[in-house]
C-alpha positions in Angstrom: 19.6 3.5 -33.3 16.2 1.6 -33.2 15.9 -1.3 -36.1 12.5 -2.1 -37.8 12.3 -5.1 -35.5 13.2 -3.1 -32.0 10.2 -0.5 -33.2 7.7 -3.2 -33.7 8.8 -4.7 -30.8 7.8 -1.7 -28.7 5.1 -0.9 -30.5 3.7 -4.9 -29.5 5.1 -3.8 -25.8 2.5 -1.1 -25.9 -0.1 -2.6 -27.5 -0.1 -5.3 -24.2 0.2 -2.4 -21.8 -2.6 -0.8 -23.2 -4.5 -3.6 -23.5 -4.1 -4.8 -19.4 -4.6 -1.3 -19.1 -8.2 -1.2 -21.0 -9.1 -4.9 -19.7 -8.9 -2.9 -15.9 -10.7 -0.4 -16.5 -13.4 -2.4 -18.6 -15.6 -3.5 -15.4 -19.1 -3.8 -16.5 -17.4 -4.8 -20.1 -15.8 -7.8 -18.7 -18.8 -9.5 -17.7 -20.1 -8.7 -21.0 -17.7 -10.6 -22.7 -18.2 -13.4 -20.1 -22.2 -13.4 -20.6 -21.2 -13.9 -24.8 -18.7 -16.6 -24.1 -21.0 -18.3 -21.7 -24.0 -18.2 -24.6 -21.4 -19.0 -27.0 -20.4 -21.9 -25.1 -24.4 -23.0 -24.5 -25.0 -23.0 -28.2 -22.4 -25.0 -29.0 -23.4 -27.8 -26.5 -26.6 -27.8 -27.5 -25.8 -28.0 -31.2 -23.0 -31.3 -29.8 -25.5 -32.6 -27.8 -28.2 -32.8 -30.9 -25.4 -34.5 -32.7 -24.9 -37.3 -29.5 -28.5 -37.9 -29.3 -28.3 -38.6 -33.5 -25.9 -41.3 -33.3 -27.3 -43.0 -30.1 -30.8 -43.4 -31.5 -28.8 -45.0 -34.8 -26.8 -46.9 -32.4 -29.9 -48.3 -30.7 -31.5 -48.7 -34.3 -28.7 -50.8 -35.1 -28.0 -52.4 -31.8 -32.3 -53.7 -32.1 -31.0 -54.7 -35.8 -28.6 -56.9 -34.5 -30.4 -58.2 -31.8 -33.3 -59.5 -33.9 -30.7 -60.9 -36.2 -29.0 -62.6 -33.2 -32.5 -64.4 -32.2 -33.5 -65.1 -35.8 -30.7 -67.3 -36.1 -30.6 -69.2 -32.6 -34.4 -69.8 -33.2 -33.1 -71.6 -36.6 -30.4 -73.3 -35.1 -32.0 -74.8 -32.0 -35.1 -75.7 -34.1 -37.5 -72.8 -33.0 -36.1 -72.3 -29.4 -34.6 -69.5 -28.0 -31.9 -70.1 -25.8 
């Protein structure tokens, strides 16, 4: 006598099957799927690498800030030298 839960379980068993089964025969397909992973994969670098370049330039932005700021205030305290 087969439960709910041993039917679904064979059904899931012969989902898998079929699916190695399909992903054999797929050839050309598999590729396919590789090429739109690949994109996929390029898209999303380029959108991170956009983002990386954002926060370096504000980095660098504040790092020039801070800089300028750091020799503003040794020119007051060594009477207009910069050390």
């Amino acid at each position: 006598m087969n439960t709910k839960f041993d039917l679904e379980q064979e059904d899931l068993k012969e989902s898998y099957k079929q699916s190695l089964k399909n992903k054999a025969e797929r050839g050309p397909n598999d590729l396919e799927e590789r090429i739109e992973y690949l994109t996929n994969q390029n898209e999303l670098l380029k959108k991170k690498l956009k983002q990386m370049i954002e926060k370096y330039k504000v980095m660098e932005d504040e790092f020039d800030r801070l800089l300028e700021e750091n020799n503003n205030l040794r020119i007051v305290r060594n009477k207009g030298k910069v050390l």
